[in-house]
N, C-alpha and C positions, 0 to 999 in steps of 0.2 A: 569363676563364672565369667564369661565373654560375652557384651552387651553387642546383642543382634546388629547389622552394620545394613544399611539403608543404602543402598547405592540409588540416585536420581539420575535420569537421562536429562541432560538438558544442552543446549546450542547458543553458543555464544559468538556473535556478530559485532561483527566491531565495525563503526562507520566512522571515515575521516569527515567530523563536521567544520573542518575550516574553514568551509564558506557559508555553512550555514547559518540566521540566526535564530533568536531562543523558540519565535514559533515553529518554524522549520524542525528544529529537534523533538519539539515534544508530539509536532505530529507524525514524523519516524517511530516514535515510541508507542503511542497512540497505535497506530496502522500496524505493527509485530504483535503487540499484544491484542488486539482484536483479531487479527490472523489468525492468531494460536488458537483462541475464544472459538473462534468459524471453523477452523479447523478437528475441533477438542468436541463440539457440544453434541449431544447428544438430545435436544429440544425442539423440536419443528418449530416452532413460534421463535425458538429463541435462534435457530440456524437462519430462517431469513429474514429478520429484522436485522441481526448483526452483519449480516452481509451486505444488506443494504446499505448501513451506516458503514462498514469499509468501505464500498466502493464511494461513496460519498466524502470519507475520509480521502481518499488516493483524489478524486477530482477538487478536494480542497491541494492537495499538495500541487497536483500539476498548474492551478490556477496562483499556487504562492512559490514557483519554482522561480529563480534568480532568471532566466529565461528572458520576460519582459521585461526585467528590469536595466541587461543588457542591450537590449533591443531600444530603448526609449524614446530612441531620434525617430520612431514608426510609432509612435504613440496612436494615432489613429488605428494600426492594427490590432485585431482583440486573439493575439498569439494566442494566450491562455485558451481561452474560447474554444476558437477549431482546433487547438490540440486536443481537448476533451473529447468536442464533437468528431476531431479523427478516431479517438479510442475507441468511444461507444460506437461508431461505423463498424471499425475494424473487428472490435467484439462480436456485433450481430452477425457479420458473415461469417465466423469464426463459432458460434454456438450450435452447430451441428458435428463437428468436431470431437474426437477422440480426448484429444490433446489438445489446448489452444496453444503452449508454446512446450517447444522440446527443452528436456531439462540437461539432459547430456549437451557438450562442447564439440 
């Protein structure tokens, strides 16, 4: 007798975190696994709560991105900030859209 054999689809992404540190990783992980969650659910309440807290997640990451901290000598500048505020720009003219970004190269 031959025990039933389970095959699982699943995607494994490898990121060089060389430069990152330990909050930087865990909100990579964080942000994949909500992805998946956003992408998986099947729950109206639970489709846009969770999407909200990704994009909340991803505007946490660009605001703790090495970024300004290369930048420092502009310390007056709030880089973080309007890179946000360009994202969400760019989004709003972008949500009538088909496609907001092509996945093909």
């Amino acid at each position: 007798m031959s025990l039933p054999s389970f095959k699982t689809d699943s995607l494994k992404i490898e990121v060089d975190t060389t430069e990152l540190d330990a909050k930087q990783k865990r909100l990579i992980k964080k942000i994949n696994t909500l992805l998946t969650h956003v992408m998986t659910t099947d729950e109206e309440s639970d489709y846009f709560v969770s999407s909200g807290t990704l994009m909340k997640l991803v505007a946490t990451a660009i605001k703790d991105a090495n970024f300004s901290k290369y930048w420092n000598e502009n310390a007056n500048i709030a880089y973080s900030e309007q890179a946000i505020e360009y994202s969400i720009d760019s989004l709003t003219e972008d949500l009538g859209a088909d496609t907001f970004v092509p996945l093909d190269n």
